[in-house]
C-alpha positions in Angstrom: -10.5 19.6 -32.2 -7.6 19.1 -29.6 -8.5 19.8 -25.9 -5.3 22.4 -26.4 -6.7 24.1 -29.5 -10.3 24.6 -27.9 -9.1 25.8 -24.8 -7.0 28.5 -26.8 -10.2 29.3 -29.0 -12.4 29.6 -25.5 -9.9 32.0 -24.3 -9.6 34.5 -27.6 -13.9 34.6 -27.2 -13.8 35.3 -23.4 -11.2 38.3 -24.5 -13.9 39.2 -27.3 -16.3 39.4 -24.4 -14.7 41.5 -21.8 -13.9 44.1 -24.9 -17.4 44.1 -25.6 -18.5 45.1 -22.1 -15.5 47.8 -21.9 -17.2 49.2 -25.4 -20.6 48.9 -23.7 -19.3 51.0 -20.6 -17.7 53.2 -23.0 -20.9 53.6 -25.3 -23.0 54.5 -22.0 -20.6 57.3 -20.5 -19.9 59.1 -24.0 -24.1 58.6 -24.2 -23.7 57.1 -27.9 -26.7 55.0 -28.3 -25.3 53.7 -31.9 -22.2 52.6 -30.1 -24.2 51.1 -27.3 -26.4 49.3 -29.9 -23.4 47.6 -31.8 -21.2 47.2 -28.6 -24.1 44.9 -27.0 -24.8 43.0 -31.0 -20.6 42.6 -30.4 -21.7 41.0 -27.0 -24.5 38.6 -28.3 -22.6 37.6 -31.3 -19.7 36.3 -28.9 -22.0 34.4 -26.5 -23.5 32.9 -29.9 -19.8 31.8 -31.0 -18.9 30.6 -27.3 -21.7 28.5 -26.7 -20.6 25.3 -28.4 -17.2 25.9 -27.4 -18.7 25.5 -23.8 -21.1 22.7 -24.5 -19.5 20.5 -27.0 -17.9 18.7 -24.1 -21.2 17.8 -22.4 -23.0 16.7 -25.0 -21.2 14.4 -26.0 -20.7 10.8 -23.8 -17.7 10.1 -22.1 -15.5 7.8 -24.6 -17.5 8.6 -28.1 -15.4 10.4 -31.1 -17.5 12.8 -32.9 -17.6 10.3 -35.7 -19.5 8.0 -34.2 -22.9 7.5 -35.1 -25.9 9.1 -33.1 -27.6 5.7 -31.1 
């Protein structure tokens, strides 16, 4: 994956996020505990899908394709 193409994909899940925690304000002031359930399952789902957005570039070493083997 590009550098250009993550970045955009890293920037449509951070979106996803701040919806999520407007619908988790929203479920708390219209007191909807269904809506608060799903709005924060919304939440941990996106963290889920970020995470290897966010640490795919640390893991691997500086100068290694993701086709090389494992040493």
């Amino acid at each position: 994956m590009s550098k250009r193409e993550r970045r955009f994909q890293l920037w449509g899940w951070i979106l996803f996020i701040v919806c999520a925690g407007f619908f988790i304000v929203s479920a708390i002031h219209n007191r909807d505990v269904p809506y608060l359930i799903g709005s924060v399952v919304f939440l941990a789902a996106c963290i889920v899908f970020i995470i290897p957005l966010v640490t795919e570039g640390k893991a691997r070493k500086p100068g290694r394709r993701e086709s090389d083997p494992e040493e």
